[in-house]
C-alpha positions as CSV (number, residue, x, y, z in Angstrom):
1,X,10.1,15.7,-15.3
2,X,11.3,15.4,-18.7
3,X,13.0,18.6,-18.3
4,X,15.0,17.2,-16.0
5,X,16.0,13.9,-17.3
6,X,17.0,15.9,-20.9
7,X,19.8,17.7,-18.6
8,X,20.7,14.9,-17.2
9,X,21.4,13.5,-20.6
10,X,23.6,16.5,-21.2
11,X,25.7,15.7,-17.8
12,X,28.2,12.9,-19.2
13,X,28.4,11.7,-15.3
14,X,24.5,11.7,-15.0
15,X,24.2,10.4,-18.1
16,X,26.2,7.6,-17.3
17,X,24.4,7.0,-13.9
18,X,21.2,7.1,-16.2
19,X,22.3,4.6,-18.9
20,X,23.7,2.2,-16.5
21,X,20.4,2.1,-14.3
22,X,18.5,1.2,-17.8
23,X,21.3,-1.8,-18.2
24,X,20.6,-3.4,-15.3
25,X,16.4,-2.9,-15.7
26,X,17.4,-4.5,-19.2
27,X,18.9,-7.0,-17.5
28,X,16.2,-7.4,-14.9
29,X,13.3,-7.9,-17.5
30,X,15.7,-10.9,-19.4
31,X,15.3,-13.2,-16.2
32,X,11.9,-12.1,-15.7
33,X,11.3,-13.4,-19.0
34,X,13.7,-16.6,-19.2
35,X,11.6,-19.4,-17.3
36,X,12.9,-21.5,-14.9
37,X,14.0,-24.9,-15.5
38,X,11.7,-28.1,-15.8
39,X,8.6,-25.7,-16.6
40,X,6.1,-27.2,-19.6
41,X,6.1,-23.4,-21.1
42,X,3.3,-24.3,-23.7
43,X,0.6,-25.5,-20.6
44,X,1.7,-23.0,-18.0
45,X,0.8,-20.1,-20.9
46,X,-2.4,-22.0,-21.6
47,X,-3.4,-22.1,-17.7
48,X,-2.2,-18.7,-16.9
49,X,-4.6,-17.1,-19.5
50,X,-7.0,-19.6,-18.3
51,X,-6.0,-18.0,-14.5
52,X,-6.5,-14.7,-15.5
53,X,-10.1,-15.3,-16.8
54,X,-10.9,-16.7,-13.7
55,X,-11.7,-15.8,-10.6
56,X,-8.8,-17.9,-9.3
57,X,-6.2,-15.3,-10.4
58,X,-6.7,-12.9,-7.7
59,X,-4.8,-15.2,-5.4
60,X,-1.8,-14.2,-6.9
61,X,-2.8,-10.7,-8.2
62,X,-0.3,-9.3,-5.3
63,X,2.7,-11.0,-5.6
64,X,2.7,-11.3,-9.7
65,X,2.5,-7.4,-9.7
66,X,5.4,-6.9,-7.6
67,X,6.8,-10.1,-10.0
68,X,6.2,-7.9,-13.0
69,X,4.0,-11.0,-14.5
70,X,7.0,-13.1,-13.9
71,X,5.0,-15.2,-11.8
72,X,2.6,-16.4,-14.5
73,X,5.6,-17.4,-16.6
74,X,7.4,-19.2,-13.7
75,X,10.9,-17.7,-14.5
76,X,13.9,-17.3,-12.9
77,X,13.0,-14.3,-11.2
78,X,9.3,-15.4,-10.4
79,X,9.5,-14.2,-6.9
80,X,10.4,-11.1,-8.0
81,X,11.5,-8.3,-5.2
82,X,8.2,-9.3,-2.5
83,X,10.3,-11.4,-0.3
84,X,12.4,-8.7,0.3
85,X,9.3,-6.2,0.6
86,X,8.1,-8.7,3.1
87,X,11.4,-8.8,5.1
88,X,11.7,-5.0,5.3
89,X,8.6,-4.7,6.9
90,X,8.9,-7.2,9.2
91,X,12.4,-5.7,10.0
92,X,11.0,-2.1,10.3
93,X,7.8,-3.5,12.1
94,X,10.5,-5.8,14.6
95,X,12.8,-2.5,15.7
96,X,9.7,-1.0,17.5
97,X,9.6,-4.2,19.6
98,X,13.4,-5.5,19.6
99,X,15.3,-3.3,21.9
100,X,18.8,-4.6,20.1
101,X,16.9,-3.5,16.7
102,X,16.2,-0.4,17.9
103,X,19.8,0.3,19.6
104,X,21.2,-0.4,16.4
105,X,19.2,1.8,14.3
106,X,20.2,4.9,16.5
107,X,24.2,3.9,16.2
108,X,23.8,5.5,12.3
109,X,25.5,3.9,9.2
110,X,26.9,1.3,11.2
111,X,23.4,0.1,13.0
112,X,21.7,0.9,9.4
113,X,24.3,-1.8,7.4
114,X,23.7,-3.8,10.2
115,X,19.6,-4.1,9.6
116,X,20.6,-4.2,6.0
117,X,22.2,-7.3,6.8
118,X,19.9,-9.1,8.6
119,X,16.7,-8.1,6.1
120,X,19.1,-10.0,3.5
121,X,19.2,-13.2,5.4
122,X,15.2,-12.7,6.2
123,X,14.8,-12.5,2.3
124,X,17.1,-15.4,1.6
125,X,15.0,-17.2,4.3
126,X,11.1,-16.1,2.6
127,X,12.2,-17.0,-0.6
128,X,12.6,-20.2,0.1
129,X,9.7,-20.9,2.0
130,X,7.8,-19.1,-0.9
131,X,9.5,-20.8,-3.9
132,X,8.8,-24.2,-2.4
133,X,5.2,-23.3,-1.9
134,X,5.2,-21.9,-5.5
135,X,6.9,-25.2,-7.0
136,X,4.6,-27.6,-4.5
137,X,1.7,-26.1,-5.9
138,X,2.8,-26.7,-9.8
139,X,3.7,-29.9,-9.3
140,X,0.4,-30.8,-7.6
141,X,-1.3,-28.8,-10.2
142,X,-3.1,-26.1,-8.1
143,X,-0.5,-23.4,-8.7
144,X,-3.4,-21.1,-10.2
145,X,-6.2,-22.8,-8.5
146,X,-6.2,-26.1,-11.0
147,X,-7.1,-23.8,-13.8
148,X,-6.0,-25.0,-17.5
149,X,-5.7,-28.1,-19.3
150,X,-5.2,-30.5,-16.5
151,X,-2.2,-31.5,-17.6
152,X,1.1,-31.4,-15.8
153,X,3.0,-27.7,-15.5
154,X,6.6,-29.3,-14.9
155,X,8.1,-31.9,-17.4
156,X,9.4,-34.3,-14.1
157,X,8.2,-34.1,-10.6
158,X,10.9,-35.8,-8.8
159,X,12.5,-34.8,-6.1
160,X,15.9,-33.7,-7.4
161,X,14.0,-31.7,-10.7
162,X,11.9,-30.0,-8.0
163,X,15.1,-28.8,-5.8
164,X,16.8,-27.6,-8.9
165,X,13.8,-25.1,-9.6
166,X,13.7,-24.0,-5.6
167,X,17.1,-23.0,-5.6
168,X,17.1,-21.2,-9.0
169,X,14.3,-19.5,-7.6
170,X,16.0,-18.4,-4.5
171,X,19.0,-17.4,-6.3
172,X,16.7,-15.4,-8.6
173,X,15.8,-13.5,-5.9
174,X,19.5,-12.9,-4.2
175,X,20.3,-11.5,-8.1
176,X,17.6,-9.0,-7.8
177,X,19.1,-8.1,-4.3
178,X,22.3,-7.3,-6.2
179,X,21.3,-5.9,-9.1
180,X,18.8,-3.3,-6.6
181,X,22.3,-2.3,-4.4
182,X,24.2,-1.6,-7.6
183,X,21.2,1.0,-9.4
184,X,21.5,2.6,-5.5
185,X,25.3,2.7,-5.7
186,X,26.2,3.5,-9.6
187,X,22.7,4.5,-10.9
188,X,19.7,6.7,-10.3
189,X,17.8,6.8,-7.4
190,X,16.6,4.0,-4.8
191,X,17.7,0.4,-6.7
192,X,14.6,-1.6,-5.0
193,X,12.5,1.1,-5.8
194,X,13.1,1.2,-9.1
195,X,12.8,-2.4,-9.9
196,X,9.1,-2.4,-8.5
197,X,8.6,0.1,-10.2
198,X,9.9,-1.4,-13.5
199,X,8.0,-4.6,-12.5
200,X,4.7,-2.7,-12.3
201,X,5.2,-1.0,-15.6
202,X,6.0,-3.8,-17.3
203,X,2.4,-5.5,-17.1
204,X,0.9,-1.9,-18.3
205,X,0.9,-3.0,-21.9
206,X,-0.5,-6.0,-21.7
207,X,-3.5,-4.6,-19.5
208,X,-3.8,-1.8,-21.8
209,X,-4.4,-3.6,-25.2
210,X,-6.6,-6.3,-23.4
211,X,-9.0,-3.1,-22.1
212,X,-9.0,-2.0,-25.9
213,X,-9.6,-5.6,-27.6
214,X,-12.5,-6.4,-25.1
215,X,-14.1,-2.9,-24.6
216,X,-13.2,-1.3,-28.0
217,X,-11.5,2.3,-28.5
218,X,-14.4,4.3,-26.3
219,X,-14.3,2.7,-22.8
220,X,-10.2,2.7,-23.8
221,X,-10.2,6.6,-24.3
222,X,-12.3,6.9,-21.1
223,X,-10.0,4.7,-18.9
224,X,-7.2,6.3,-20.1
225,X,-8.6,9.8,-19.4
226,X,-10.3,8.6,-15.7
227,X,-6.2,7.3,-15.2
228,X,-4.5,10.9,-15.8
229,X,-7.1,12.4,-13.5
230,X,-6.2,9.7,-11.0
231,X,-3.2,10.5,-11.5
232,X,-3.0,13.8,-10.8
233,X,-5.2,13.8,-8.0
234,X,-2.8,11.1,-6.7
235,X,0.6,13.4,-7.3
236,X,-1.1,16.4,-5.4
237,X,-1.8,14.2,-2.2
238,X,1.6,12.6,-2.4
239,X,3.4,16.1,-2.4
240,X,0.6,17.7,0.7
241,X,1.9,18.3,3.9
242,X,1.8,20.0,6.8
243,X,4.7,22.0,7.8
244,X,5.2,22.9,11.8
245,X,7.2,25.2,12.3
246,X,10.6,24.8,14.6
247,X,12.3,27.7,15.8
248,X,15.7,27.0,18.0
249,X,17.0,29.2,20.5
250,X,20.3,31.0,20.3
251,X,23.1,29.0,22.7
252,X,26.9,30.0,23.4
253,X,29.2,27.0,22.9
254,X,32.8,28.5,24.0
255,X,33.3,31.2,22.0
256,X,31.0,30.4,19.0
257,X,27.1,31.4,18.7
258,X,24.7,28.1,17.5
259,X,20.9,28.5,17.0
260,X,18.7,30.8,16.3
261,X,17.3,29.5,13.0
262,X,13.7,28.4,11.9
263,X,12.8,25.5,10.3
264,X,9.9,23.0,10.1
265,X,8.7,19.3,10.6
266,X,7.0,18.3,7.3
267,X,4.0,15.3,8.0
268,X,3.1,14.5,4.7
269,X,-0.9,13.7,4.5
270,X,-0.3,10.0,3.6
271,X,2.7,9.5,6.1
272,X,2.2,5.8,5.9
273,X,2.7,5.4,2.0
274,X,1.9,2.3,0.3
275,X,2.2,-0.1,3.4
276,X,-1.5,-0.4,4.2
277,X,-2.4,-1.5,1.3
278,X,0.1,-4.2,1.0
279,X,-1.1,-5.2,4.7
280,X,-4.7,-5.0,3.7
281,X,-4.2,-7.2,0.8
282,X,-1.8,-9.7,2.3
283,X,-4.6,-10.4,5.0
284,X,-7.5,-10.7,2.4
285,X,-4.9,-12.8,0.8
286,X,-5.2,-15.5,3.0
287,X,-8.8,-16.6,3.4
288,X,-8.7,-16.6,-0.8
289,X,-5.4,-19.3,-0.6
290,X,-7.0,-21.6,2.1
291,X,-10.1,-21.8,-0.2
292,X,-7.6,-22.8,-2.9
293,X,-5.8,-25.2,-0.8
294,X,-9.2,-26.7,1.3
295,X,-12.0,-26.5,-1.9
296,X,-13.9,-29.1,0.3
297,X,-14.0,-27.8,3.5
298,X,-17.9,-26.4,3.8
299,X,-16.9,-22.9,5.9
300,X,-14.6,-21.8,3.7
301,X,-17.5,-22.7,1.0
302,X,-19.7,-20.4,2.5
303,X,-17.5,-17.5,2.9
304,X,-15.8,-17.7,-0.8
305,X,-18.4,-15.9,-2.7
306,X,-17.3,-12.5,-0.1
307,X,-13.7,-12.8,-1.0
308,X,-14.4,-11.8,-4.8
309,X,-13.4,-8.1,-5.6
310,X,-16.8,-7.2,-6.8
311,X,-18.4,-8.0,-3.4
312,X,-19.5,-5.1,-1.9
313,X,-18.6,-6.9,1.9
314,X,-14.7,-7.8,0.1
315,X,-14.6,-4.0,-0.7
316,X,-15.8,-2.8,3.1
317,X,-13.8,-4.9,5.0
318,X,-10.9,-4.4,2.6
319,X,-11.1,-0.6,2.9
320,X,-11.5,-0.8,6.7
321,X,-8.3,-2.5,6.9
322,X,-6.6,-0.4,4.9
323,X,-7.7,2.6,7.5
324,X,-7.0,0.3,10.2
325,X,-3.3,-0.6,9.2
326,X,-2.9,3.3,8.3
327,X,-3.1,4.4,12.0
328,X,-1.3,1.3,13.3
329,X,2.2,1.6,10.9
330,X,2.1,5.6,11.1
331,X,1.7,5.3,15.4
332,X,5.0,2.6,15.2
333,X,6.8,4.8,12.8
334,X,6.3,8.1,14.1
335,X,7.2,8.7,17.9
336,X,6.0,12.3,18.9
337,X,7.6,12.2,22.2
338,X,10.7,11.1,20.3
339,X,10.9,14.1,17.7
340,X,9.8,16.4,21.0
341,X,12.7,15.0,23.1
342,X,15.2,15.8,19.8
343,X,14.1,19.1,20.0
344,X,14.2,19.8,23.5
345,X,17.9,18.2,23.4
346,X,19.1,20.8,21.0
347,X,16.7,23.7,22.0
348,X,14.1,23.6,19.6
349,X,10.6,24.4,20.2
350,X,7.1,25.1,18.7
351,X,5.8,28.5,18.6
352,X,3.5,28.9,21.2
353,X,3.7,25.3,23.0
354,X,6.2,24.5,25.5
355,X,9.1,21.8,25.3
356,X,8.5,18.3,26.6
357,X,4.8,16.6,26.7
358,X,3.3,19.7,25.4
359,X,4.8,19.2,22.2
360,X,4.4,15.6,22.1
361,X,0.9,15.9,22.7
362,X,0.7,18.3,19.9
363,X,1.9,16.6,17.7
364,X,0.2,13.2,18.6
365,X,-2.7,15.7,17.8
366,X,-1.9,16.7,14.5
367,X,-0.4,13.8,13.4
368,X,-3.8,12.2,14.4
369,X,-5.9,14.4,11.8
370,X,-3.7,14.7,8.9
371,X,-4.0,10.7,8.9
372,X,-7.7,10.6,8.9
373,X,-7.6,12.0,4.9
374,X,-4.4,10.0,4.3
375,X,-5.9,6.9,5.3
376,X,-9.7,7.9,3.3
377,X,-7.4,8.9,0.1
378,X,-5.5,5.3,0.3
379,X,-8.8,3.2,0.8
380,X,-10.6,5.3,-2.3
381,X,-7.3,4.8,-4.0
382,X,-7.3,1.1,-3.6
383,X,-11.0,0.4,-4.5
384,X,-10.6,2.0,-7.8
385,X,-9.7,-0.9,-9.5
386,X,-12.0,-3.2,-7.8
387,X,-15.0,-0.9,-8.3
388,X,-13.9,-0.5,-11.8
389,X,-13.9,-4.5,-12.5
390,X,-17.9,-4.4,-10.8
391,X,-19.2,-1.5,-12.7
392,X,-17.2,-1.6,-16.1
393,X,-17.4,-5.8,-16.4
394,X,-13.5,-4.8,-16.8
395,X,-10.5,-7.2,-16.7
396,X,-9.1,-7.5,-13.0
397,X,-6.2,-6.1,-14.0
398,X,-7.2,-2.7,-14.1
399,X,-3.8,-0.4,-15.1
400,X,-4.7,2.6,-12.6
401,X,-5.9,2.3,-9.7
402,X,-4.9,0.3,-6.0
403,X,-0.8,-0.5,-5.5
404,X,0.1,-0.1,-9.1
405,X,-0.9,3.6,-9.4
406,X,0.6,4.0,-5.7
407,X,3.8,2.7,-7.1
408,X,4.1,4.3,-9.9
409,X,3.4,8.0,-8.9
410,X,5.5,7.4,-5.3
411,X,8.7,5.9,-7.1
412,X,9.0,8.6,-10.1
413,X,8.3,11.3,-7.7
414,X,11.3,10.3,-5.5
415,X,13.6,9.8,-8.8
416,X,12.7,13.5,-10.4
417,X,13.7,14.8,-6.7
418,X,17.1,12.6,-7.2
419,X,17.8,13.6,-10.5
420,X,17.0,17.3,-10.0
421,X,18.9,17.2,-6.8
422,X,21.7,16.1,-8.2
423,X,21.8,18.5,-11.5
424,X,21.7,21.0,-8.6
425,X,24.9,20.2,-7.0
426,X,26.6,20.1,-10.5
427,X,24.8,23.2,-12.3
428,X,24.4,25.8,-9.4
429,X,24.5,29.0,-10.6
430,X,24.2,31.1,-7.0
431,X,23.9,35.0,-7.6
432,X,26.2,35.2,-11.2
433,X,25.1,34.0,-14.4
């Protein structure tokens, strides 16, 4: 990987593609670090630390990762790029069931900028529902659960002050938007993916030193070595998959021969990637806010000691869901009889198993048992950190392990493909050298 990204250096258009990607994460990190206006920085520091000690922090463990701990400073770019996470997945989920969707995702660049459209407009539309949440709750004081000082997170809570922050909010979230499309027009691989990415790395750091001031340099070395195994074990799963192999018949069109070459359809072992997890732990999510926002009501009393992370029924039911939500996206995503039609349409087929149903059946039936270790791999995956904060006594933010780790190894995977890709198409030697 390094390899790679020295070359690029040495390719004045790569390496401007390079340095202007790291401009705009520069740029990124500022507003996640510039908070927002009317924001009492001196008590929201004290009552986020106070949060994080807590067992009250895990409401927002989800959406402050993807925030890049922009969140627990209240900045400008507190939202951070979940809106539109949310709003592509509810677009992606919503062509499967819209039949106008679905028509315009098969009309190509045109249907695709289409979608694009609309998932903007869905993310202009969640952020403001979630930055008025997120300002409601400061200003009543139970933004992290009432934890802190008990005194008041925003200097005035009237309702003109309170609008101002909404919309800077919202527009935070429109200039992440922008700055994503111009790292996937001018830079270095996807722009959204990069900036979660970024966001996740950024909190590394901080969750590294606290592991070494708490735990001391020993269960730091082991954490560190446990989180390169991880790792790697991670990376090999990523890049698994099962080829099929696709042979298409020779046709005559006119005058010219088409056909006869072999290829293959590659189902990668997790085909579903990181959205199971995201589903599982926006579900889980929502039990832990109503006991935030009803502390009274004597149901939600009694179940509130199962929604911790080091409950052993939070971790069953939470890596049932992920298995669960594995099946359900890859079955919407995937269409055998889809990718069998395709191949039927242009005279492809599977060695050995006729065109039509046949092949969709087959692979319905391979699809089916490649996801069974994807969707054992993501739960395992996902309960790391969780069975590292029961065992260890560690902080809950645990650096590898769950989403972050996910992230991390899924986004600089796709980059080093980008980048190497591209040093391809401007370095190919063919047969002289």
């Amino acid at each position: 990987m390094l390899t790679a990204f020295a070359r690029a250096f040495r390719t004045p258009d790569l390496r401007k593609k390079i340095l202007f990607t790291l401009a705009i994460v520069a740029v990124f990190r500022l507003g996640a670090n510039l908070p927002a206006p009317n924001v009492n920085v001196e008590v929201l520091k004290q009552t986020a630390d106070a949060a994080k000690k807590g067992s009250s922090g895990q409401v927002f463990q989800l959406v402050d990762l993807f925030s890049g701990g922009a969140l627990l400073k209240l900045s400008i770019f507190a939202l951070g790029i979940m809106p539109y996470i949310t709003a592509s997945i509810i677009l992606q989920l919503l062509t499967v069931v819209i039949p106008r969707l679905e028509a315009l995702k098969k009309e190509g660049q045109a249907g695709t900028t289409k979608i694009t459209q609309y998932t903007r407009y869905l993310t202009v539309g969640l952020a403001i529902l979630q930055a008025t949440g997120i300002v409601a709750m400061a200003s009543s004081g139970q933004l992290f659960g009432g934890a802190g000082s008990g005194q008041d997170l925003l200097h005035d809570n009237g309702i003109f002050p309170i609008i101002t922050m909404v919309i800077c909010l919202v527009a935070g979230t429109t200039v992440i938007m922008w700055l994503g499309e111009l790292i996937t027009d001018r830079g270095i691989g996807n722009g959204m993916s990069i900036l979660i990415f970024t966001q996740v790395v950024a909190v590394f750091p901080a969750q590294f030193w606290g592991i070494y001031k708490s735990k001391g340099p020993f269960v730091f070395t082991i954490v560190i070595l446990v989180g390169l195994a991880i790792m790697a074990g991670v990376v090999f799963v990523e890049q698994a998959q099962r080829r099929i192999p696709v042979q298409y018949a020779k046709r005559m069109v006119g005058r010219r021969m088409y056909g006869g070459t072999s290829t293959y359809i590659p189902l990668k072992v997790n085909q579903a990637g990181i959205i199971p997890v995201i589903f599982a732990s926006s579900l889980l999510y929502l039990p832990v806010l109503a006991t935030q926002l009803w502390p009274n009501n004597k149901t939600l009393q009694k179940i509130q000691p199962y929604l911790q992370q080091d409950n052993t029924w939070h971790m069953a039911i939470f890596f049932a869901f992920i298995i669960f939500f594995t099946y359900f996206y890859v079955a919407i995503t995937f269409n055998p009889t889809e990718v069998a039609d395709n191949m039927k349409k242009y005279g492809g087929f599977i060695p050995g198993i006729r065109p039509g149903r046949p092949t969709a059946e087959y692979l319905d039936y391979v699809l089916t048992r490649i996801t069974t270790p994807g969707a054992l791999y993501l739960g395992l995956v996902a309960l790391i950190p969780m069975v590292a904060f029961s065992l260890l006594n560690a902080t809950q933010d645990f650096p590898f392990g769950g989403t972050s780790i996910l992230i991390v190894v899924g986004v600089g995977l796709d980059t080093v493909k980008q980048v190497e890709s591209q040093l391809q198409q401007r370095n190919y030697e063919g047969f002289l050298r």
